[in-house]
N, C-alpha and C positions, 0 to 999 in steps of 0.2 A: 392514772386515776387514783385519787384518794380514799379511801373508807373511813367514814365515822368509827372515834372509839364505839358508842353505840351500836354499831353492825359486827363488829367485832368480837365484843365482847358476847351476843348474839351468837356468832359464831362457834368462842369458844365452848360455849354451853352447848353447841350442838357436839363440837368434840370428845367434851368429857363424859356427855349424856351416852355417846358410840363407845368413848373405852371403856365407860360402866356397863355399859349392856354384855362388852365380851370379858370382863375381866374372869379370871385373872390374867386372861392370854394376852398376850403383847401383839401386836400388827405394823408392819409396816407402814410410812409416811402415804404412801400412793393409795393402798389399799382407804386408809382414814379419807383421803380426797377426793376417790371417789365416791364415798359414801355417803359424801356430804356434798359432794357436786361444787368442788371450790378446786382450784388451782394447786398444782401440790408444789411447789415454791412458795405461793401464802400459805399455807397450812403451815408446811415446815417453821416460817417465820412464826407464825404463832404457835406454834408445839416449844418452839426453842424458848419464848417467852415463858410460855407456862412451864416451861423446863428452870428456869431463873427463880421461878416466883415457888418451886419446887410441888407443884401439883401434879406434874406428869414424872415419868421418872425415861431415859434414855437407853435402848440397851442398843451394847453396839458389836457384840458377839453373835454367833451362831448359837444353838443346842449344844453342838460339840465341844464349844471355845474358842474358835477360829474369827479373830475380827471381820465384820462386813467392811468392804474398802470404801464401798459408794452408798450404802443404804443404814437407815434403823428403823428398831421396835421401838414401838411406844409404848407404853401404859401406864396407867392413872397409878400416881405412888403410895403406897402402902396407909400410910394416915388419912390422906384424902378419901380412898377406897372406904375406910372404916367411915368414916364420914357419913360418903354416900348411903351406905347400906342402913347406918342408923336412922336418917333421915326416911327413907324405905318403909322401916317396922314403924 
């Protein structure tokens, strides 16, 4: 099945609008999918897009430093974040 850029882009505003709500904490891919009630294989695809376009930022370590093998954090990267927030006041 296809999706419209339209529904997508839809989407990603639901994304950014959840990693603004927790920033600055990072969450995992699964947790974001569920919150949004969308597949986390499409998610992931559009996190890695908005990872390109450098809006999200990827983190792919532990707290401790230890790589994750199979999973990442996500959160909204640092410029964008100040964005959101001005846009806010």
């Amino acid at each position: 099945m296809k999706i419209s850029e339209n529904k997508k882009a839809k989407i990603n505003e639901q994304i950014l609008s959840f990693l603004f709500s927790i920033s600055p904490k990072a969450t995992f891919t699964s947790h974001i999918a569920k919150e949004i009630a969308r597949d986390e294989e499409f998610i992931k695809n559009l996190l890695e897009d908005l990872k390109n376009k450098k809006i999200v930022s990827e983190i792919k370590k532990n707290p401790h430093g230890v790589n994750y093998t199979r999973r990442s954090r996500w959160k909204l990267s640092d410029e964008v974040y100040l964005i959101y927030k001005n846009k806010q006041e």
